[in-house]
Backbone as a chain_set.jsonl record, in Angstrom:
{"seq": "XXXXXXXXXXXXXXXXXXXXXXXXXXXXXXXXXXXXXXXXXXXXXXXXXXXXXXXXXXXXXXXXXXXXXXXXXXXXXXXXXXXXXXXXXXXXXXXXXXXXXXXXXXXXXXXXXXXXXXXXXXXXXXXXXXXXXXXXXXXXXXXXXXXXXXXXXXXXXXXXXXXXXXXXXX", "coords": {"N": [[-33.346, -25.172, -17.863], [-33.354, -22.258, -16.908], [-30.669, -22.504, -15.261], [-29.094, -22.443, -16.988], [-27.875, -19.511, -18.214], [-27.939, -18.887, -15.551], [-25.305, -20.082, -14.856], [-23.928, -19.042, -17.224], [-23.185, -16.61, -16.202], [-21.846, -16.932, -13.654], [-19.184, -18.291, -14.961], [-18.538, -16.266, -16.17], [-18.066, -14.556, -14.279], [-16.058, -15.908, -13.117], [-13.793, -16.338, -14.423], [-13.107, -13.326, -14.907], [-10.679, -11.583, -13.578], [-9.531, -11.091, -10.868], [-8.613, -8.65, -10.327], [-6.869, -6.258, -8.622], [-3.326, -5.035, -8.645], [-2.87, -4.784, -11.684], [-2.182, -4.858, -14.665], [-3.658, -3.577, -17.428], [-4.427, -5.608, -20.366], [-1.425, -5.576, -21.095], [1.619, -7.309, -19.995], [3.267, -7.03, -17.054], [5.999, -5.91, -15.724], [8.538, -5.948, -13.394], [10.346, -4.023, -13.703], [8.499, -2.127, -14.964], [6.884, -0.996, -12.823], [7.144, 1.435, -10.187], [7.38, 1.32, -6.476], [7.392, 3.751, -3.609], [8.115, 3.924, -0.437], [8.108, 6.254, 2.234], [8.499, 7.369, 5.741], [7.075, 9.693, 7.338], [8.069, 12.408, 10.342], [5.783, 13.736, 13.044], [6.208, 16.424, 12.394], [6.292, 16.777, 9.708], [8.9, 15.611, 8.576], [11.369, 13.785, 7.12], [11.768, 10.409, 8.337], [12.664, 7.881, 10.477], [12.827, 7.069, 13.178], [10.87, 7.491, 15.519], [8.876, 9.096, 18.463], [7.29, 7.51, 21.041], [3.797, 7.268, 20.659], [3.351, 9.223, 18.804], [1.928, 10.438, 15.443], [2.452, 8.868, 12.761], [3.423, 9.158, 9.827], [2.781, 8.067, 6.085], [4.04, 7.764, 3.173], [3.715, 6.939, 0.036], [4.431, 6.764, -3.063], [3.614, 5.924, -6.154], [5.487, 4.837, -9.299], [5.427, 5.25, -13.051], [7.54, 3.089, -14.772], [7.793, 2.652, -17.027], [8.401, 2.666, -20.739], [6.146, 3.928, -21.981], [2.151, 4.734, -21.588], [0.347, 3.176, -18.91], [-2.179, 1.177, -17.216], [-3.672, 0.849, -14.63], [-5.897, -1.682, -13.252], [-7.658, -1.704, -10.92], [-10.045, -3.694, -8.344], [-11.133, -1.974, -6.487], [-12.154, 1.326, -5.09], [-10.179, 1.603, -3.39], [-6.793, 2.574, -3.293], [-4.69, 2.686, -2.194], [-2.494, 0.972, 0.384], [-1.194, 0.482, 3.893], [0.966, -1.605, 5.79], [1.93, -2.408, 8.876], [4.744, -4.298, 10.435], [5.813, -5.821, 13.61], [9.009, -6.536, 15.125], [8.647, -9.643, 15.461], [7.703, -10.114, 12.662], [5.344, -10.538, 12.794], [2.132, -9.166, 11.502], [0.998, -5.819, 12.666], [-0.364, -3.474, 12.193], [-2.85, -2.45, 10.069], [-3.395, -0.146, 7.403], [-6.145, -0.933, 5.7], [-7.598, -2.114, 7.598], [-10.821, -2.48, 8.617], [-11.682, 0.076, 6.759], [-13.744, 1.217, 4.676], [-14.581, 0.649, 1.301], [-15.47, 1.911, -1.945], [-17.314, -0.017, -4.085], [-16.126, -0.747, -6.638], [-14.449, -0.476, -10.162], [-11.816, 0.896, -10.209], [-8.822, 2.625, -12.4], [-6.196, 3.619, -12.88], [-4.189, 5.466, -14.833], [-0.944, 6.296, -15.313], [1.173, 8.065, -17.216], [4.199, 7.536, -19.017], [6.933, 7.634, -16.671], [5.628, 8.882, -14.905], [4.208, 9.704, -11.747], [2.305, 8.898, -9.104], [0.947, 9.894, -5.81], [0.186, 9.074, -2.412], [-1.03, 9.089, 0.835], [-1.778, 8.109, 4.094], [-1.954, 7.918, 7.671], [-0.882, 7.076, 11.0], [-1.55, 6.094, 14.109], [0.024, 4.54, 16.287], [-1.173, 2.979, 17.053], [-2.331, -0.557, 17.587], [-4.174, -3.49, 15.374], [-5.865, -3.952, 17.16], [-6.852, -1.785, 18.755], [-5.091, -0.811, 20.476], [-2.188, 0.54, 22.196], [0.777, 0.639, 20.346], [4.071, -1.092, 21.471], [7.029, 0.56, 22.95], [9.815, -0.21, 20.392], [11.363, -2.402, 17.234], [10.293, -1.89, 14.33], [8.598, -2.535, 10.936], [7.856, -1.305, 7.866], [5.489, -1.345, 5.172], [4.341, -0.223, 2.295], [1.803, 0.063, -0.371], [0.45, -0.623, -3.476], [-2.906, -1.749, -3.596], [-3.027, -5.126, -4.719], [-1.2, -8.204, -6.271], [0.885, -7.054, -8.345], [3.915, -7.354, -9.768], [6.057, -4.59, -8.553], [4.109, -3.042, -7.41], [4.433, -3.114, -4.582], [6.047, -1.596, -1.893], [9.594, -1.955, -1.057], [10.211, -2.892, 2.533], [10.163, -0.944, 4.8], [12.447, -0.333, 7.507], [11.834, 1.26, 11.022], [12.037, 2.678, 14.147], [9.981, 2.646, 17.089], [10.091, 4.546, 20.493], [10.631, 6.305, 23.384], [12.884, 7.57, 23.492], [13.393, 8.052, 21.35], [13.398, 11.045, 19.352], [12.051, 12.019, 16.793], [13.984, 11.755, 15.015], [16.441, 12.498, 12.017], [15.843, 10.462, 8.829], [17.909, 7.538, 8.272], [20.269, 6.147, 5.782]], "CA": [[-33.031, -24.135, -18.804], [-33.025, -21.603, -16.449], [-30.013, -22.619, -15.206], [-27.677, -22.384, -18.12], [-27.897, -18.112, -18.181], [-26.846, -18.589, -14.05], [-24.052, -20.452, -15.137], [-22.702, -18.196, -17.588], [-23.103, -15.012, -15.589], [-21.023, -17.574, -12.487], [-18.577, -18.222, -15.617], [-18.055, -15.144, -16.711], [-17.304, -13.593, -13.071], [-14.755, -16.627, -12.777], [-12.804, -15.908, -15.805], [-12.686, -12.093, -15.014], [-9.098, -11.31, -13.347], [-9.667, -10.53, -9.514], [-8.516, -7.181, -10.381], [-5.518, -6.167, -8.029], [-2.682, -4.169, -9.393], [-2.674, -5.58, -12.755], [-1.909, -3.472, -16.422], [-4.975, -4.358, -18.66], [-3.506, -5.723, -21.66], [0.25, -5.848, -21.166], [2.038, -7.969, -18.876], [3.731, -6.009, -16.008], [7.184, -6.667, -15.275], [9.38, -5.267, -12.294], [10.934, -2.742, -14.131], [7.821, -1.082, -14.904], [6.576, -0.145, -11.82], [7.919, 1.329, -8.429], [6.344, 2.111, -5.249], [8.645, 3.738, -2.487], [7.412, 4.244, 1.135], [8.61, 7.565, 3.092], [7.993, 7.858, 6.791], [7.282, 11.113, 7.876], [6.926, 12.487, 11.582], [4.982, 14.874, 12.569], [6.686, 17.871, 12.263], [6.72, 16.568, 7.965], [10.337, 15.39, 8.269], [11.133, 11.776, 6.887], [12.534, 9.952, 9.5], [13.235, 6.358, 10.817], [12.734, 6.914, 14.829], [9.658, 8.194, 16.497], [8.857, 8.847, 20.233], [5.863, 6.995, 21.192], [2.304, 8.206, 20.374], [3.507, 10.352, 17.771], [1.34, 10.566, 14.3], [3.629, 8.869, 11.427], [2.468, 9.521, 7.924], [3.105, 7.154, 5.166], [3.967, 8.832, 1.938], [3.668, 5.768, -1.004], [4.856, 7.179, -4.394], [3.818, 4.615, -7.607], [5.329, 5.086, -10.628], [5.377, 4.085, -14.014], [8.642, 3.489, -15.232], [7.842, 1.698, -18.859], [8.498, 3.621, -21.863], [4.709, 3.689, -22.441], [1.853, 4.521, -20.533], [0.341, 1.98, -18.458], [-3.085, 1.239, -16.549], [-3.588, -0.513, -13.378], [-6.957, -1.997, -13.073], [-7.95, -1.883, -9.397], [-11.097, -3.746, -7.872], [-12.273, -1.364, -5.832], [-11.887, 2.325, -4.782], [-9.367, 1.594, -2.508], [-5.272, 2.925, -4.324], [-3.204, 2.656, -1.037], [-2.562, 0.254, 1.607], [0.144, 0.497, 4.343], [1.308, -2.384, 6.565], [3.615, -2.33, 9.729], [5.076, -5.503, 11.451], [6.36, -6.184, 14.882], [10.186, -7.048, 15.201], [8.888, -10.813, 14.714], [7.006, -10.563, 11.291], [3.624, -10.607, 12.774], [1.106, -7.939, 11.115], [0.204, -4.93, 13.611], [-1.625, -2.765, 11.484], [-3.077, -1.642, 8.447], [-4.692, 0.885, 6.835], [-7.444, -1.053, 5.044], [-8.62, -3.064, 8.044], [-12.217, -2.113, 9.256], [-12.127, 0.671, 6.337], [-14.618, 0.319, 3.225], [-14.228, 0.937, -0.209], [-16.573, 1.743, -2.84], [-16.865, -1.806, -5.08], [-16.159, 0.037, -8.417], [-13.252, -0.855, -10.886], [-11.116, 1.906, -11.009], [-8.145, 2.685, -13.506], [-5.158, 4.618, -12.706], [-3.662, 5.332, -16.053], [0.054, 6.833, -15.267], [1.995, 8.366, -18.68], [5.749, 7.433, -18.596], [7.701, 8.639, -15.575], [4.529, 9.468, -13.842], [3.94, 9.729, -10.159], [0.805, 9.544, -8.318], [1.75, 9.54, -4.559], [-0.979, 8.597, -2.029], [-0.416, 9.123, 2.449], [-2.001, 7.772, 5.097], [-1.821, 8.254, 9.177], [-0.985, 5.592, 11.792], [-1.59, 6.18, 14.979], [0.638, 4.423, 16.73], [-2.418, 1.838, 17.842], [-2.931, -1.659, 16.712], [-5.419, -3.652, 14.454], [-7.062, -4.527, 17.972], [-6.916, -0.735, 19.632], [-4.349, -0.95, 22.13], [-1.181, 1.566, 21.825], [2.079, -0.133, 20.449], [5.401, -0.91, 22.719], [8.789, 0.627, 22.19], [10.475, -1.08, 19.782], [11.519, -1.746, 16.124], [8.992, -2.386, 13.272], [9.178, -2.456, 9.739], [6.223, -0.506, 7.064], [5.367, -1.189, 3.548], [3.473, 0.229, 1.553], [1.707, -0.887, -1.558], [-1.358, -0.175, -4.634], [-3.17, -3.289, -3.849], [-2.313, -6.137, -6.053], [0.012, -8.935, -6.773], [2.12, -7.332, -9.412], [5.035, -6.749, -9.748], [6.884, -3.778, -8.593], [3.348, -2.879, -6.348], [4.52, -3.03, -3.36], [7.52, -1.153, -1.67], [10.671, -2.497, 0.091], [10.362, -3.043, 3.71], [11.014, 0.607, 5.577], [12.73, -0.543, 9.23], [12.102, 2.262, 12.124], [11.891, 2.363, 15.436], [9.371, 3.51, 17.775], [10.689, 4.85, 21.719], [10.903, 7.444, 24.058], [14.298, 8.472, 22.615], [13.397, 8.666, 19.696], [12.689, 12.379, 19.127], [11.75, 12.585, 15.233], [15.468, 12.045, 14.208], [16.002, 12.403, 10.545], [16.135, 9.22, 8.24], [19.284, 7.488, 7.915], [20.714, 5.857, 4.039]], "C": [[-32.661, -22.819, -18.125], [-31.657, -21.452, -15.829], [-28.467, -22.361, -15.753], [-27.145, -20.367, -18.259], [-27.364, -18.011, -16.887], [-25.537, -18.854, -14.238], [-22.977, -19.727, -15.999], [-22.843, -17.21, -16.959], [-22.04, -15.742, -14.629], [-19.537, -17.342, -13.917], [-17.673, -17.527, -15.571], [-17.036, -14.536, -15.305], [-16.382, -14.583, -12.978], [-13.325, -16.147, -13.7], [-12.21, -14.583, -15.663], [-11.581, -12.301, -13.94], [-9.897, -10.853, -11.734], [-9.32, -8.777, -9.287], [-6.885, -6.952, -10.192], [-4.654, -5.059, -9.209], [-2.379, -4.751, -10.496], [-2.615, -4.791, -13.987], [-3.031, -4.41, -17.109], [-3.708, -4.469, -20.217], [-2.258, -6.051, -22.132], [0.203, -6.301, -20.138], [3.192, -6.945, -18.338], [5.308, -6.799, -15.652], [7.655, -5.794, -14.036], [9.69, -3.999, -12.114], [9.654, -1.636, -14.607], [7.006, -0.173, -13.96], [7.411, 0.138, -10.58], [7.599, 1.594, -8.062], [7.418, 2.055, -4.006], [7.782, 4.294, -1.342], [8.681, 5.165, 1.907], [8.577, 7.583, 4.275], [8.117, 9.002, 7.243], [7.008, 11.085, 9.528], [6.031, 13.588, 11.618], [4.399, 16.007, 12.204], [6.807, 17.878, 9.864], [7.886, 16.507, 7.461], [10.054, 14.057, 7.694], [12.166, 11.721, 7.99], [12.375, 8.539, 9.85], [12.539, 6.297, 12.433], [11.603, 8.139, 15.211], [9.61, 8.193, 17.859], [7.192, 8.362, 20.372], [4.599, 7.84, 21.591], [2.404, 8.852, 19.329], [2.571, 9.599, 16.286], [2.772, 10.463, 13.255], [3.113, 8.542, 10.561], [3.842, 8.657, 7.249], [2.918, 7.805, 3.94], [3.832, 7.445, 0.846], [3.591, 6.583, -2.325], [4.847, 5.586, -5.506], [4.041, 5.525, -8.421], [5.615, 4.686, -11.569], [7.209, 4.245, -14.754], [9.183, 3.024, -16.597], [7.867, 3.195, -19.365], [6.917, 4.109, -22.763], [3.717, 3.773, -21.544], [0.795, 3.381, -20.12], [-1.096, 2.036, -17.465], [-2.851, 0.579, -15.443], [-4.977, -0.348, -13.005], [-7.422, -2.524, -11.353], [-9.66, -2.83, -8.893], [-12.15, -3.28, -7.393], [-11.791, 0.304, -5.771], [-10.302, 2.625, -4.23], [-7.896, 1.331, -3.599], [-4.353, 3.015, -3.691], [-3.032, 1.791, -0.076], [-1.467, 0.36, 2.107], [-0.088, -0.674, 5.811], [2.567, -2.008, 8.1], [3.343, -3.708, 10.77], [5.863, -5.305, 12.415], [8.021, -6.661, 14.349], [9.656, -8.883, 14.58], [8.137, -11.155, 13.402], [5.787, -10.645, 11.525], [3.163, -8.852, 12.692], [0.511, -7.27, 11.916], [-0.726, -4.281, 13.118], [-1.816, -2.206, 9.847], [-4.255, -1.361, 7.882], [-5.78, 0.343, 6.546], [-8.622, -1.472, 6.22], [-9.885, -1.832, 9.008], [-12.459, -0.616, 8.625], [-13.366, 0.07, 5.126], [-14.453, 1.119, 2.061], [-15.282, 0.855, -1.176], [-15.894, 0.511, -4.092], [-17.455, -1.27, -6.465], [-14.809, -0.369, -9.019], [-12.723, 0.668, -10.836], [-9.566, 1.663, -11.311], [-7.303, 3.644, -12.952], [-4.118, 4.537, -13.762], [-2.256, 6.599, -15.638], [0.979, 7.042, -16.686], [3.576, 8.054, -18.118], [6.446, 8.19, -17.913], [7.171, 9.427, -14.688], [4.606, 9.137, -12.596], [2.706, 9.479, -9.757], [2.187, 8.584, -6.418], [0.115, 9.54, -3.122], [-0.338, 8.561, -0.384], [-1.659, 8.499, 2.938], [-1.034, 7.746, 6.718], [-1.694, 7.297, 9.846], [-0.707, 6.692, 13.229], [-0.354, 5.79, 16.555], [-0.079, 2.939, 17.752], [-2.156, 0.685, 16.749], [-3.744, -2.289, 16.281], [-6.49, -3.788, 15.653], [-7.24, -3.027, 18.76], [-6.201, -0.13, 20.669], [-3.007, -0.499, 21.148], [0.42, 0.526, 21.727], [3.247, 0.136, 21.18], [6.271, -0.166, 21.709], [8.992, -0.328, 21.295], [10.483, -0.88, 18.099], [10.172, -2.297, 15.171], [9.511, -2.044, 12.019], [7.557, -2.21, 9.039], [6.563, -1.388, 5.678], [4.161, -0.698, 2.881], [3.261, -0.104, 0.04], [0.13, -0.458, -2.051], [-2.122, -2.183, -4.558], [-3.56, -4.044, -5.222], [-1.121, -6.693, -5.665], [0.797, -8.224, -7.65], [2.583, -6.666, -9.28], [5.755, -5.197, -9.824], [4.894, -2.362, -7.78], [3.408, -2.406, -5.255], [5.965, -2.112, -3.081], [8.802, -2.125, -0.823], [10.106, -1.783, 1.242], [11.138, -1.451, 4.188], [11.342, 0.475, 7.106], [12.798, 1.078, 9.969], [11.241, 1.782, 13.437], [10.891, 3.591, 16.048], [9.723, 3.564, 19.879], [10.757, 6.289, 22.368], [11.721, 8.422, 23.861], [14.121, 8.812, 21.777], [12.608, 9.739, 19.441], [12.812, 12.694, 17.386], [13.301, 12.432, 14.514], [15.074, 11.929, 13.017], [16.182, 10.705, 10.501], [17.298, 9.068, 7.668], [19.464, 6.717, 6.153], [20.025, 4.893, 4.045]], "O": [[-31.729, -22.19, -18.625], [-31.285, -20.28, -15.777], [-27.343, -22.186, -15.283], [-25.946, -20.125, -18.398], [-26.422, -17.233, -16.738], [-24.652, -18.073, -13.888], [-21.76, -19.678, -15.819], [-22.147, -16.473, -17.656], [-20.999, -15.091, -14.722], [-18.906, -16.286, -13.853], [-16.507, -17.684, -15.208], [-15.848, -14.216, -15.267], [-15.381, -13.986, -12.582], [-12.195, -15.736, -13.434], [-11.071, -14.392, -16.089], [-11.661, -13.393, -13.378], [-10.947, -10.213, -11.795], [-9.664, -7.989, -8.406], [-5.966, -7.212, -10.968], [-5.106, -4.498, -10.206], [-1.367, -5.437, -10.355], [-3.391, -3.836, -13.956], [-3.124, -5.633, -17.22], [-2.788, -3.837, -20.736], [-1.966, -6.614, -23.187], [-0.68, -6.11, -19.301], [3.87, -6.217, -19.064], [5.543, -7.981, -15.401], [6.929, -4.833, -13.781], [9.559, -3.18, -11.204], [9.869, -0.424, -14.596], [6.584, 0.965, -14.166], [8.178, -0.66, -10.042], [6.966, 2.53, -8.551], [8.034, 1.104, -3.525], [6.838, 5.066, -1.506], [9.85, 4.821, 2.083], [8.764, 8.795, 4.171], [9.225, 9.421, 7.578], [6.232, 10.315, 10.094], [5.59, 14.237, 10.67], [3.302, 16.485, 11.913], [7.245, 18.717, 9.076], [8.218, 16.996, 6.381], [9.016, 13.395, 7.708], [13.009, 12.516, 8.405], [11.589, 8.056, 9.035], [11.744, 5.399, 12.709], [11.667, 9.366, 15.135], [10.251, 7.351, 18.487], [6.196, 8.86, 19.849], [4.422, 8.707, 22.446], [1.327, 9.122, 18.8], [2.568, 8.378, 16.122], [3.664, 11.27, 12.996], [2.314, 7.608, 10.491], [5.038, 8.546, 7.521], [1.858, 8.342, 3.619], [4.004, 6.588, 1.713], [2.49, 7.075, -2.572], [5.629, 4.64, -5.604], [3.441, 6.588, -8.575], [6.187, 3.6, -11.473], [7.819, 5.258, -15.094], [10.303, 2.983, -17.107], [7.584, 4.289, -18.875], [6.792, 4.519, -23.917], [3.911, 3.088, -20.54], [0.391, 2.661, -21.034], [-1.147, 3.097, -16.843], [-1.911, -0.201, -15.293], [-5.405, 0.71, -12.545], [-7.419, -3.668, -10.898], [-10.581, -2.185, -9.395], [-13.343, -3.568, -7.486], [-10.892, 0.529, -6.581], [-9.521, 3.527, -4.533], [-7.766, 0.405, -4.4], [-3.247, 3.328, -4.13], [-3.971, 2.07, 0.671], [-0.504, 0.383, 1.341], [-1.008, -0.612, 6.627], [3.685, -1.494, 8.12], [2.402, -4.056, 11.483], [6.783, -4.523, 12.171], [8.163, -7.109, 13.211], [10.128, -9.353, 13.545], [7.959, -12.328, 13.073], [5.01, -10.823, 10.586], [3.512, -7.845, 13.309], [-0.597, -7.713, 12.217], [-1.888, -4.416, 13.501], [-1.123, -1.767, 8.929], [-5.393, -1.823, 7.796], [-6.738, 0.946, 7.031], [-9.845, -1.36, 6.136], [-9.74, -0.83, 9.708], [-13.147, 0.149, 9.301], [-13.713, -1.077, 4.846], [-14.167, 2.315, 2.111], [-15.966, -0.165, -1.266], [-14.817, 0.269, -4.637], [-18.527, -1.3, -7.071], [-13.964, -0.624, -8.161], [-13.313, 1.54, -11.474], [-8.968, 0.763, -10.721], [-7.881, 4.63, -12.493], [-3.234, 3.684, -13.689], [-2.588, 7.784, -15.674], [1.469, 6.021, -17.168], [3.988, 8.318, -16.988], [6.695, 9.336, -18.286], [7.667, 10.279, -13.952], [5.189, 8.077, -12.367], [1.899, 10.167, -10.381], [3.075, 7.79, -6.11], [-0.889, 10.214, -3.355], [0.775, 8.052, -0.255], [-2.59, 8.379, 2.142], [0.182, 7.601, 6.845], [-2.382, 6.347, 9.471], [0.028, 7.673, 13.341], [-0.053, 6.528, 17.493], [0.347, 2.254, 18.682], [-1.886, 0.808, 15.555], [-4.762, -1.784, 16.754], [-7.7, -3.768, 15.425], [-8.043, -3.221, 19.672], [-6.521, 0.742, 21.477], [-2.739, -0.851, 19.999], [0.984, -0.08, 22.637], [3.547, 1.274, 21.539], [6.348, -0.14, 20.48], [8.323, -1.356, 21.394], [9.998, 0.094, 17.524], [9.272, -3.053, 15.536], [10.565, -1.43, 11.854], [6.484, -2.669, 9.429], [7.616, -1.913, 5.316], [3.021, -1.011, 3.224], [4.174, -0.457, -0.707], [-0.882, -0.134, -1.428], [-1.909, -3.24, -5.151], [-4.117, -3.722, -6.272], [-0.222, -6.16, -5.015], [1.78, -8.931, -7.874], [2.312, -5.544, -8.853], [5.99, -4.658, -10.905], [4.849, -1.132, -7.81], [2.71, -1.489, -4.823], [6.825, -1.975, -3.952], [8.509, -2.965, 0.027], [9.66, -0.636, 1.249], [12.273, -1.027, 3.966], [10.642, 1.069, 7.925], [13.598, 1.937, 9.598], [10.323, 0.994, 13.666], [10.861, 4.795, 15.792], [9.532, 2.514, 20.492], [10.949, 7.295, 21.685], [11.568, 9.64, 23.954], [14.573, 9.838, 21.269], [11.389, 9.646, 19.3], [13.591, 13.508, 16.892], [13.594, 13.06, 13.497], [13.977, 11.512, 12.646], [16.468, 9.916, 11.401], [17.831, 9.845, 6.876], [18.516, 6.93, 5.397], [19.917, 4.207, 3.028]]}, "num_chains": 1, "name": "protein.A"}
């Protein structure tokens, strides 16, 4: 007998939604959200090409772009994550790893044509500590979650000696 009260509390937490970037209530399509990734250096230009070591800030702009406004039910604390890969697709670093997050639901309720915009810092180090080579890489940035229109397109720049902060090209 005791048993049957474990089982629905197990249940229940199965049934509930993992969270992620998800709209309570309405289904999320493409067109209602967008999230664009900036690179800044570190003079607060946007730019594409860095010189190695340099501090490049990640600007991530979500917004809602339904005619209505719109929640996004998060898991935890945590409302930004930014990725950057190596020339061959393997994952160098990102923001979340070896941070922590308070394990609270929160709600980011954006009114139509709203913004919220959210940065983070990269070093120029990878997930293991050790300072990345020359070369090119590619960012994204993203409100964690699967859905749609979450994440940003792929931002290609290069990191090198030459590369003194140029602006960002089209």
């Amino acid at each position: 007998m005791r048993r049957a009260p474990l089982m629905s509390l197990l249940a229940f937490f199965l049934m509930v939604p993992a969270g992620g970037c998800a709209a309570r209530e309405e289904s999320v399509t493409k067109t209602d959200f967008e999230t664009r990734l900036v690179l800044k250096s570190a003079a607060g230009d946007e730019a594409r090409e860095f010189p190695t070591g340099e501090t490049i800030t990640f600007v991530v702009t979500f917004r809602n772009r339904a005619a209505t406004p719109r929640t996004l039910t998060l898991p935890t604390s945590q409302t930004l994550d930014c990725l950057v890969y190596a020339a061959d697709h393997k994952e160098v670093w990102r923001h979340s790893s070896g941070r922590m997050f308070a394990q609270v639901i929160t709600e980011l309720t954006l009114k139509p044509g709203e913004s919220r915009t959210f940065t983070a810092t990269w070093n120029q180090v990878d997930s293991k500590g050790k300072p990345v080579p020359p070369g090119e890489y590619e960012a994204v940035g993203l409100v964690p979650g699967n859905a749609p229109g979450c994440r940003s397109d792929a931002v290609k720049f290069t990191i090198g000696p030459s590369a003194a902060g140029k602006p960002a090209g089209p």
